[in-house]
C-alpha positions as CSV (number, residue, x, y, z in Angstrom):
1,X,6.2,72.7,86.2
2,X,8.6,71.0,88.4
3,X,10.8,73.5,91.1
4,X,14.5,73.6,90.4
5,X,16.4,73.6,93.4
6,X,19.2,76.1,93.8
7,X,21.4,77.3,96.8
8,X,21.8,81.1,97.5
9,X,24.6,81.4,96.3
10,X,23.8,79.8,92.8
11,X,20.2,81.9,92.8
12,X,22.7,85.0,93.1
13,X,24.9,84.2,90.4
14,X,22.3,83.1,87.8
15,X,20.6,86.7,88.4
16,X,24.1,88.2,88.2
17,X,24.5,86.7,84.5
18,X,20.7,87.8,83.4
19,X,21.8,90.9,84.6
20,X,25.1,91.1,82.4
21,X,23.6,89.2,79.3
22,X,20.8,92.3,80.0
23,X,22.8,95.5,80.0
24,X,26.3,94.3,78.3
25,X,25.7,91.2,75.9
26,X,22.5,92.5,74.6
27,X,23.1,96.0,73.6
28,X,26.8,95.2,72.5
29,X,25.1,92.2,70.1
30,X,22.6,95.7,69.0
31,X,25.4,97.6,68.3
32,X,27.3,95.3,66.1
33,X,24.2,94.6,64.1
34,X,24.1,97.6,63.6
35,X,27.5,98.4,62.3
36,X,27.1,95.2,60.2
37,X,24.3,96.8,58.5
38,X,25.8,100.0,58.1
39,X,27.8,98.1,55.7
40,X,25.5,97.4,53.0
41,X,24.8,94.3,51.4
42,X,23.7,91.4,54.1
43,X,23.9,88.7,51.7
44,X,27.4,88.3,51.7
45,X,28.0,90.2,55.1
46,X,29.9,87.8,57.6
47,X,29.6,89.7,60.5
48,X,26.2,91.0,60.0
49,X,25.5,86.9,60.0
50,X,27.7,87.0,62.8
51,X,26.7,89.3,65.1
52,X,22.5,88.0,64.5
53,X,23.8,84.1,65.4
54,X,25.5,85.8,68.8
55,X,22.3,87.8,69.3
56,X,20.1,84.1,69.1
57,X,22.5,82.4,71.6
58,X,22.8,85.9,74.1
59,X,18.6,86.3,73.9
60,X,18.1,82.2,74.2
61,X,20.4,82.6,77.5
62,X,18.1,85.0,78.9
63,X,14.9,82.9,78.2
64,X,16.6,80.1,79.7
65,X,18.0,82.2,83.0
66,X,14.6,83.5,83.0
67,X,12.7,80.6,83.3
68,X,15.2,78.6,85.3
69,X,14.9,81.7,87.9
70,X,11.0,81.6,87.6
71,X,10.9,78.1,88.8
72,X,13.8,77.6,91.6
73,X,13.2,76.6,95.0
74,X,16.0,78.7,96.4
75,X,17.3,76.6,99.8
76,X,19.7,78.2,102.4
77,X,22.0,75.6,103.7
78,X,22.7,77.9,107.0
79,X,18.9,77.4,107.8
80,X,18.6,74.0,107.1
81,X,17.8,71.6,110.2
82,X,18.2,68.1,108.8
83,X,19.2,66.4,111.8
84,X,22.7,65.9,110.6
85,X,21.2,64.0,107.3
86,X,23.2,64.7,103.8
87,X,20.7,67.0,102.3
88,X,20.4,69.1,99.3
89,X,22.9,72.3,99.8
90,X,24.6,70.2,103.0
91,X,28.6,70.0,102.7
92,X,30.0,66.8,103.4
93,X,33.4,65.4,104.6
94,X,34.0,62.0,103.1
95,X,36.6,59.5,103.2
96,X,37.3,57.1,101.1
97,X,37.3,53.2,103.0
98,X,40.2,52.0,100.1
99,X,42.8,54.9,100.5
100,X,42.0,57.3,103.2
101,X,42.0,60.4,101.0
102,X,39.3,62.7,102.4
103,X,37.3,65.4,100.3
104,X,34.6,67.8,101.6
105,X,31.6,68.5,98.7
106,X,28.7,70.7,98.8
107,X,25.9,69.3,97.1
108,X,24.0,71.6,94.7
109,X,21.9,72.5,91.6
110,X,23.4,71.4,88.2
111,X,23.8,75.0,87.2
112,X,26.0,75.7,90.2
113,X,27.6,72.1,90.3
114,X,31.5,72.8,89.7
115,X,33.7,69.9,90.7
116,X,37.2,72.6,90.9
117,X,34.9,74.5,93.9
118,X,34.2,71.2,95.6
119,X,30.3,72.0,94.6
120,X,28.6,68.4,93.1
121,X,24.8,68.3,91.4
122,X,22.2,67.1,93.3
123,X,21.7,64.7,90.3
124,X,25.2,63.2,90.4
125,X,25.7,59.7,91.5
126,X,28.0,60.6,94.7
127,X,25.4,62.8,95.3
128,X,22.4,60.4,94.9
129,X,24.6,58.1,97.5
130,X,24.6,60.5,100.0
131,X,21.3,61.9,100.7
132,X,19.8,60.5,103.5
133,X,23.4,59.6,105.0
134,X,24.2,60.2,108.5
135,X,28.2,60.8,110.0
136,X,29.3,57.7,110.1
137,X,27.5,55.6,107.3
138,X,28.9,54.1,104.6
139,X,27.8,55.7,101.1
140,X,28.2,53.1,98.1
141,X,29.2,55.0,94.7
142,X,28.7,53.4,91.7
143,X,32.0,55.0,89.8
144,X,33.5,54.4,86.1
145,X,36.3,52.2,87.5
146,X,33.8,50.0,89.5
147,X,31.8,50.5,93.5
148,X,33.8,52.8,95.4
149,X,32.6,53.2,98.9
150,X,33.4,56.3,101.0
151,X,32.2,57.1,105.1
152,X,30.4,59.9,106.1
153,X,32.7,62.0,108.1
154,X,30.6,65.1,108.9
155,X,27.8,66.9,107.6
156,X,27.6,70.8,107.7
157,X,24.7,73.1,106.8
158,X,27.6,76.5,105.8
């Protein structure tokens, strides 16, 4: 089985929702199919259905938590020592060569990728461009619109 790689942070959060969907989701889901049977008849009982289609999702969640947690390779960025390379949980300042606009992303696992927070997944093609980028090299992007090519500016291991 093949490791999935996740930052601290991201590790932290994913145990944070097992540990909701645990002690909230799960008995609340118990409790309303309970009340749904309470009700009689489960034939024609629409939240009885209701209630066991949330418990499937809320108990598939935690399999999947589960097992994505059972197989991370949990990386600290702050104890990284790349050399100054783009790596897997590095933050990097780019600018774009066509405009000048300048962005900082962190690169990270897909569960923790979430372009509002400036985090992109490790699987993403600016991503892909960037590891094994130094300051000062050129990363080509392969974007929707066409190549858009964008300079290392720095690279921080936060």
């Amino acid at each position: 089985m093949s490791k999935i790689p996740l930052t601290v942070v991201g590790a932290e959060l994913l145990r944070q929702e097992l540990h909701h969907l645990k002690t909230v989701e799960r008995p609340s889901v118990i409790n309303a199919i309970s009340e749904a049977r309470a009700q009689g008849d489960l034939s024609e009982n629409a939240e009885y259905d209701a209630a066991k289609e949330r418990q499937s999702f809320v108990e598939g969640r935690i399999v999947e938590v589960e097992g994505k947690l059972g197989s991370a390779q949990i990386i600290d960025p702050k104890t990284l020592n790349a050399d100054g390379r783009c790596v897997f949980g590095s933050t990097v300042v780019l600018e774009d060569t066509k405009n000048g606009d300048v962005v900082t992303y962190q690169i990270v696992g897909d569960d923790e990728a979430n372009i509002r927070e400036r985090k992109i997944s490790i699987s993403s093609p600016i991503a892909r461009a960037l590891i094994g980028k130094y300051s000062g090299d050129i990363a080509e992007v392969q974007a929707p619109g066409g190549v858009r090519e964008y300079e290392v500016v720095n690279v921080q291991y936060i």
